[in-house]
Structures are given as C-alpha cells and as structure tokens.
N, C-alpha and C positions, 0 to 999 in steps of 0.2 A: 787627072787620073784618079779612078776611086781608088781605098784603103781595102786593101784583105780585109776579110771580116776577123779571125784569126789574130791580126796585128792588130786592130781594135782592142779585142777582147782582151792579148795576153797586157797590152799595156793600162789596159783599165787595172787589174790586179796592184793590188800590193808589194813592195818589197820582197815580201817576207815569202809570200802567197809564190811570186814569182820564181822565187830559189829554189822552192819546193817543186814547182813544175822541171825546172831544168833537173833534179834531180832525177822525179819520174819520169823525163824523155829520156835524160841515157842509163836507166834502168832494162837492163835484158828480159828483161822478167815482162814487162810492158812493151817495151819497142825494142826490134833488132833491126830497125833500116833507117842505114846510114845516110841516106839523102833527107829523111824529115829530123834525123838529129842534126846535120848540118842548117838546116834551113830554121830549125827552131832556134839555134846560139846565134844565127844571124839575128834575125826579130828581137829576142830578146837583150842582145847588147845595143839595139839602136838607142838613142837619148830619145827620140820622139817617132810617132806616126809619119810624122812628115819625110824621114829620113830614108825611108822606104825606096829602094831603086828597084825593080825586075830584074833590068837586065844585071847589076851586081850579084841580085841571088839567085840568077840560075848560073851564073858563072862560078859561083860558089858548090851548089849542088852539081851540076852536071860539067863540070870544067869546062875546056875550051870548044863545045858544040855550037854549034848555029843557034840564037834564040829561038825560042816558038814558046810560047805563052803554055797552049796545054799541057805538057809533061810539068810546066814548073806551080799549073793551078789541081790536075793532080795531087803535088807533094804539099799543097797548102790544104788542101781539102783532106788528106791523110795524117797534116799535123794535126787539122782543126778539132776530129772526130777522135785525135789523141788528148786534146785541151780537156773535152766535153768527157771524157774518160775520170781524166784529173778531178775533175769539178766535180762528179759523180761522187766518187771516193774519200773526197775531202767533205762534202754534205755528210755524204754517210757519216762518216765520223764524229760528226758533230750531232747526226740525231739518233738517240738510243733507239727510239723506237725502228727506226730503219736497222742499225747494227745491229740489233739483237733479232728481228726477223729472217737479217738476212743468216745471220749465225746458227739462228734454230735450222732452216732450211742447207744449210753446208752439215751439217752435223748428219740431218735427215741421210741427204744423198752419198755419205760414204761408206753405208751399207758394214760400220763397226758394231754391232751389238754391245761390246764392252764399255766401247768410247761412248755412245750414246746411252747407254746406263748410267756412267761415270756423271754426265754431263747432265742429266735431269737431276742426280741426286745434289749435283753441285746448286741448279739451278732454284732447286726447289725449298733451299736453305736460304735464301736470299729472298728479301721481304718485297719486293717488287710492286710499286704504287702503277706502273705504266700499263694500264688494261689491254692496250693490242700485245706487249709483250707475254701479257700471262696466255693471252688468246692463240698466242704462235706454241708458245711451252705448251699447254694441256693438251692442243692440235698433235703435237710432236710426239707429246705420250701416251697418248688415244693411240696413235698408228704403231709407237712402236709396242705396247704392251698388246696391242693386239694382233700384230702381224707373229710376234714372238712366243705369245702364251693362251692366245685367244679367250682371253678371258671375258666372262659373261658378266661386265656389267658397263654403262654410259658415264660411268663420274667424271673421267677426263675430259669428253667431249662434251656433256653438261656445261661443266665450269669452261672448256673454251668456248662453246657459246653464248653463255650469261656474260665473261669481260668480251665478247666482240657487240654485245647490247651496249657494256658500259662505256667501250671505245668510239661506237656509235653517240651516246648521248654526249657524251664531252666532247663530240668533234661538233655533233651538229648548234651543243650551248657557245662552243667557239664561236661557232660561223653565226648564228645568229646574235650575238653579242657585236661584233663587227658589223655587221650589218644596221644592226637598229641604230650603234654609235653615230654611222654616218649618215642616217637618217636624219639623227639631231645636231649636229653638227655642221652639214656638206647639203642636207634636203635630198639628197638619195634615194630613189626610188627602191622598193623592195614590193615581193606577193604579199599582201596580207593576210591569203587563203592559204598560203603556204603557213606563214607565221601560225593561223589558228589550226590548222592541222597539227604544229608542232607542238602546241599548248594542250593540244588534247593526246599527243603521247605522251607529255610530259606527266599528266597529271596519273597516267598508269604505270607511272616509277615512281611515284613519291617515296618509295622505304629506300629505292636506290639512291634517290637524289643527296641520301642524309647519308649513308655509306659511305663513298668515294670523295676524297678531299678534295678533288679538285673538279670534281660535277658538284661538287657541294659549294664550293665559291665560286664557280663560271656561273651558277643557280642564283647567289645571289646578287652577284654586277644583272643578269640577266633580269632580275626584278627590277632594278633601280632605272634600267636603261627603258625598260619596256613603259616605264613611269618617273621619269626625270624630276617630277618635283616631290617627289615621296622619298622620307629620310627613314622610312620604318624597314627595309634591305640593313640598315648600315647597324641599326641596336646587334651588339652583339658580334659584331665581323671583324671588328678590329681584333678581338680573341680570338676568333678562330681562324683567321689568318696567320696570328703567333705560331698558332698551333699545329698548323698544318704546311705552312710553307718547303717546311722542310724535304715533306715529302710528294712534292712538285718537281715536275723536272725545271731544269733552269730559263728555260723559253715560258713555260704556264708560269709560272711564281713571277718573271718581268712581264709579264702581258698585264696580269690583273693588278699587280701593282702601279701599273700603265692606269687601266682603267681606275682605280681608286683615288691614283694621285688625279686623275681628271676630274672627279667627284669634289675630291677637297676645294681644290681649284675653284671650280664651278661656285660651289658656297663660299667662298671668300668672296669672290667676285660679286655674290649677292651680300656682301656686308656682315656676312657670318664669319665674324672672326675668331668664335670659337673653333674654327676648322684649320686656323692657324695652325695649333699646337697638334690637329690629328694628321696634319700633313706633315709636321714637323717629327712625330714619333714613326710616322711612315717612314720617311728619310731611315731615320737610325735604325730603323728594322734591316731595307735596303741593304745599308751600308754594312751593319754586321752580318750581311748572309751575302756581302758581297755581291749583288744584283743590281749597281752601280752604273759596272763597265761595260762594254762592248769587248772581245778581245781583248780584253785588260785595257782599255785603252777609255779614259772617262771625259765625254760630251765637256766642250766648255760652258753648255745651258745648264747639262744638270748641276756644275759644278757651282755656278751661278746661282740657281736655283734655289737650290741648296743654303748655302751663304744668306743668301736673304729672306730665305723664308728665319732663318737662326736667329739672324739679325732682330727683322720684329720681334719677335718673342722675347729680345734683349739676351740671348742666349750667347753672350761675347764671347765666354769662354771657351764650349766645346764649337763653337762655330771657328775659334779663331785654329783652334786645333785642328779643324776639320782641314782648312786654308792649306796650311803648313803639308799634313801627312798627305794629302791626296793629289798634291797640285805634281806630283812625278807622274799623276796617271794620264795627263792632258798630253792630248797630241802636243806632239815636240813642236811644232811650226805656231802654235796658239798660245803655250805652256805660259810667258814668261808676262804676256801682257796680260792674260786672265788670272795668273796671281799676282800680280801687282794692284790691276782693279778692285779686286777680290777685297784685298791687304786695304786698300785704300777706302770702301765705305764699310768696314772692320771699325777702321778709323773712324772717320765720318760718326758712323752711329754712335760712338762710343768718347764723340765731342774732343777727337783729339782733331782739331783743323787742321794743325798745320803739317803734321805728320798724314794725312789723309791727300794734302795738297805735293807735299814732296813723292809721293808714289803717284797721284795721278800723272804728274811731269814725266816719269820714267815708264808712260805706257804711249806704244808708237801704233796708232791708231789707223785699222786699215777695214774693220767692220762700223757700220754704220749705226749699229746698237748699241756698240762699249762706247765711239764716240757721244754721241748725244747722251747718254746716261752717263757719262762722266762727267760733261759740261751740268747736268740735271747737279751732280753732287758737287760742283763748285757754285751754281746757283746758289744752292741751300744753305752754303758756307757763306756768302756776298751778304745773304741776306743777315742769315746770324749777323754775323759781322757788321750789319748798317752800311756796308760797300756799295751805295747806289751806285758811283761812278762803274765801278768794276761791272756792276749787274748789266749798265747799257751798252760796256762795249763787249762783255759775252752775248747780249744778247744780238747784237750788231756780225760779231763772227759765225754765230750758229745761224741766224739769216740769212749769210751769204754763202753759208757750208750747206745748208737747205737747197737754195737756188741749182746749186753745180751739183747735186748728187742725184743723180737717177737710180740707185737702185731701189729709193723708198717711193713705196704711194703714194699719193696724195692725201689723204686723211693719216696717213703717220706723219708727214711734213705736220701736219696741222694739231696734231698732239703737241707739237713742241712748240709751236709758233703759242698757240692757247696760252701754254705754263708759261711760259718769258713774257706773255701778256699781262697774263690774271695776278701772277708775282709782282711786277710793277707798279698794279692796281692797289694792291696788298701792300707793297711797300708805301705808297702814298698815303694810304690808310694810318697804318703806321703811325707815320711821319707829323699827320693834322690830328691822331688823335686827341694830341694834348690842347686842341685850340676848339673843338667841335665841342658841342653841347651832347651833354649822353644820349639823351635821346636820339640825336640827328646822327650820331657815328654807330649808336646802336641798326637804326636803320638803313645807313650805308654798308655794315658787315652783314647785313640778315639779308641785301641783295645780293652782295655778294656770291655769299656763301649760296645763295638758291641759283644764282647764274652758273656757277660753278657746277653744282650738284647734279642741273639739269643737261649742261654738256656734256656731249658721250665720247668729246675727241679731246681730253684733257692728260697729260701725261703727269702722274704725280699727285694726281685728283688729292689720293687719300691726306697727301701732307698738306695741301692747299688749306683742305677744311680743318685738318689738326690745329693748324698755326691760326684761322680764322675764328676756331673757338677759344685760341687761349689767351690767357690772362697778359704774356707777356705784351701780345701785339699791342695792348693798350697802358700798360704802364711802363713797356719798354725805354719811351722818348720821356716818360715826366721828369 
C-alpha cells in the first residue's frame, strides 16, 4: 500500500519544524475543520511512515461509519494543501526579500493614507542593501503620493525602476555564477549565446557593477569562474568582502563565501599553499559574522574543515579553541565523536601521541571518513614511533574494513590501500637507510617520491612527500 504524500512530507520535517505545523493546524485563524486537525495529530504522533493504517484514521476522523477511502483522501488532500500553506509562510520568513514585498503590498491594499505615510517614513530611514525591496518601497510610493497628491514628478518610479535593473543583475550574476560553476566542476552543459548576450549587458552597467555590494562581489567570483586559472578577480577581494559582507543578506554573504572557499580550495590543491592562510582568514571572517551554521546547527565537515585547515597553519591555539566553543553547534547524534576526532589530531599535530591516541579509542565509528582518517592519524603515530609491527596489523584491519564496506568507491578504497602501501615502502627506506650507499638510497627516495607524486589516488599524498624529503627519515635509524 503506497504512503500519503502528506505523511511523507510531514515526517521528512524536523522536530522543531514539526511542533510548529501542529501549532498552525489547531490555529483558528488558519484551520477551523475538525476532521483535518484530527487527522493531522494522528500523522503526526505516528513513530514512522510505516505505522500508517487507513482504516484507523478514518475511524479516527469520521467515527464509527463504513470505510470508503474517498472522504478519508479528501481530508488528506485538505491537510496536504494546509502543510504547503505552512511551508509557504515559514519560507517567507526567512526570505526578506519575500517579507518585505509581501508587507509593501498589505500596507498597499488597506487603503490607510496615515498608516501608509507612517510606514514609508519608517521605511525610508532604514538603509536597505536588498534591490527588489527598495523596487517594491519606491513602487509603493510612486502610487501612493500620486494617487494622494498627484504630484508632477517620476523620482519614486525612476529609483524603483533603476533597483528592479539592480535586482535583475544580481539575480541574473547569481544564476550565471552557478551555472558556469558546474560547468567546471560537473561538465554541465549551458547556452553560450546566452552567456555572450549577458556579457554584453554587463559591460552597459559597469558604474553599476561598482555601486552595489553585492553585484560587486557576485562580478567578481563571476570573473574568476568565467576564467578558472586567472588569480587577477581575487587582488583586492579579500578587502572588499570585509567590507561589504555586512550588508549582504545572510543567504548572498554564505553563497560567495561558498564560492571563495571553493577557490582557496582549488589552489591548495594545485600546491599553493599560500592559500592556506586565505582560507584560513576566510574561516574567521565566517565565524565572526556567524555564517558557519545552518539553523544554528554547524556541518561536522565544516567543523572538520575548519580544524584542519588551523591545524596546517600550526595555528594550535585558536584552532584548539575553536574545538572547544563550537562543537555545542554539531548536530547532537554526530556532536561527541566529531569532537573527540577533532581533539584527537589537535593532538597528533601538536606531537602529543599518546593523548591523541586515547580520544581516538573514545570515538565509535559509524562514518566511513572519520574511520579511515583516524586509522590515517594512528598510521602517522606507528610510524613516528618505528611501530612496524603495529603499522602491518593496521594495515591488515583497514584491508579487511575496505573489503565489507560498500559505501566507498573504488578509487577511495584505493586512496588508502596506496598510503598503507607507499608508507611501508617509506618505512623500509627508513629502515636500510643506514646500510645503503648515498647515492643508492638517494635514488631509491627520488623514485619514490616521483611514484608518489605522479599518483592521483594517494591519501595523505602531502605528508608522504614531507617525510620523504626530510632529514629525519635518513638519520632517524643511525
């Protein structure tokens, strides 16, 4: 028997999301019929989809009558269109640009001259960065000062049609910033007759482009994306992002920092590890403006992330802080083993083994990326430590934890097979270097290191080649 769609959707929701809907079901104001509030506390107390009977909830709604399916798909189809209600209003709320259009236009239709005076002068004191909101205001005041006083001149409806240009370009630098991303990214097809048409509107704003903060930074990710190996977009952006974030709404100010942390990213990964630190002051930008979280609720990647990008940089201190005050914001079901992780290559990097090794033991591993990168950071320990034994029966356990785990690819399996390879190779190096002639162990590490280098399914790559160029691996064993 299929699932209401309805019982679907309310059980997808949140907790939190959920209490809120029960709330607006037995709201008067919203719904006065007592058979879709009956039928919603039903839905809503089930524990699962599965638990779903018909015939219980029309016995519920409609008491002791004969079943029949339609009256009781009716009150599900009456709930559903009450859900989609919910959802509506709760959007709203969260996008200004919706709330305030829709509030320009309530103001509009209640035909108050007072209240709509009152309510422009209010409006018009507030500094307003959102171009469609100014475009609704000056619309609002165009009609009312002319229905009111008819007054002979176009200023209000000038300035709302110059921000509905500005709400134009920054919706269309959105879309096409998205687009060209997963061009390079995904190979996504897009028009590129459209793209040159948009280049040649672009280029009849240019005083705009410089005006509005946030056509002014979707301008420049829009250059970088449109040309991915070009760093001449970035001179200069990290300031005027300080600058301007501010007065971003909260969705623009996480998008581009979306896209910029993608940029840093990108250049690390080409061995610019000056882009360490620009990624890393991005972070604290983030973090003090608060564009972290989702719902107050903080990703255990970015948390991750985070953490290690601090980490390289040897930044122990405010990274081990970061650890500490943020890890309340990690979903509660994740919270306890993404900081202990966390806590644990804190340690690691900061050579405390064994303390590094007692919080790995206290993480109960049910994702397939905390495991294996925590076995990566007892690796690293084994090694330090001259622990061959230990290293071949980690490496013997994460083998046979490879084999049973389906949920990784094939070439992630082989990320880690490679390191517990290339590390053993490494350790034997090690091991003969005090017995080889220089020249000969010189030429064994310079394969190495180029076998290494040229593989593209290596996990750990960067540290392989750290340890392969340094001084200890060869005078460690003298």
């Amino acid at each position: 028997m299929s699932i209401p769609k309805v019982i679907s959707a309310l059980h997808s929701l949140s907790q939190a999301k959920r209490k809120r809907f029960s709330k607006f079901l037995h709201s008067p104001y919203f719904n006065t019929r007592l058979k879709v509030i009956a039928l919603g506390d039903y839905i809503t107390e089930l524990q699962s989809e599965e638990d779903w009977d018909s015939a219980t909830a029309f016995d519920l709604v409609f008491g002791k009558k004969k079943f029949e399916p339609l009256p009781l798909n009716n009150v599900l189809s009456d709930l559903y269109k009450l859900l989609e209600r919910f959802l509506r209003i709760e959007a709203m709320e969260q996008a200004d640009d919706l709330k305030h259009a829709a509030e320009v236009k309530g103001i509009l239709n209640i035909s108050a001259p007072s209240v709509t005076k009152a309510f422009l002068r209010k409006k018009e004191k507030q500094d307003r960065q959102d171009p469609f909101g100014k475009y609704q205001l000056y619309k609002l005041s165009d009609q009312f000062h002319f229905q009111q006083t008819r007054k002979n001149n176009n200023d209000d409806l000038i300035a709302s049609q110059k921000n509905f240009t500005t709400h134009f370009l920054q919706q269309q630098l959105r879309t096409w910033c998205e687009l060209l991303n997963r061009s390079n990214i995904l190979s996504l097809e897009f028009d590129k007759n459209e793209l040159s048409k948009f280049k040649t509107v672009l280029n009849q704003f240019e005083d705009d482009l410089q005006k509005n903060p946030s056509i002014h930074l979707y301008y420049s990710i829009f250059q970088w994306l449109n040309n991915p190996a070009d760093d001449d977009w970035y001179i200069g952006f990290p300031e005027k992002l300080i600058a301007h974030l501010d007065k971003l709404s909260e969705n623009n100010a996480k998008e581009i920092c979306a896209y910029v942390q993608n940029y840093c990213v990108k250049r690390i990964n080409e061995g610019k590890e000056n882009f360490l630190r620009e990624l890393f002051n991005l972070f604290r930008l983030m973090i003090e403006k608060n564009l972290i979280t989702d719902n107050n609720s903080l990703s255990q990647w970015t948390y991750k992330n985070i953490v290690t990008t601090g980490l390289r940089l040897k930044e122990f201190e405010e990274t081990e802080q970061f650890i500490h005050e943020w890890y309340i914001k990690l979903p509660e079901a994740v919270r306890d083993n993404a900081y202990q992780y966390n806590l644990a290559v804190l340690h690691y990097e900061s050579k405390q083994y064994k303390r590094a090794m007692q919080l790995l033991n206290k993480v109960h591993f049910t994702d397939p990326n905390y495991y294996l990168d925590a076995k990566c950071i007892l690796l690293k320990i084994y090694f330090e430590q001259e622990a061959f034994e230990a290293i071949h029966t980690l490496k013997d356990t994460v083998k046979i934890y490879l084999l049973r785990e389906k949920l990784l690819s094939k070439n992630q399996k082989q990320l880690y097979k490679n390191l517990f390879n290339y590390t053993l190779k490494l350790y034997r190096l090690k091991y003969e270097s005090g017995y080889l002639a220089d020249e000969k162990l010189q030429a064994a590490l310079q394969k190495l290191t180029n076998e290494i280098q040229q593989n593209e399914l290596v996990a750990n790559k960067a540290w392989l080649v750290r340890v392969l160029g340094s001084d200890d691996l060869v005078s460690g064993t003298e």
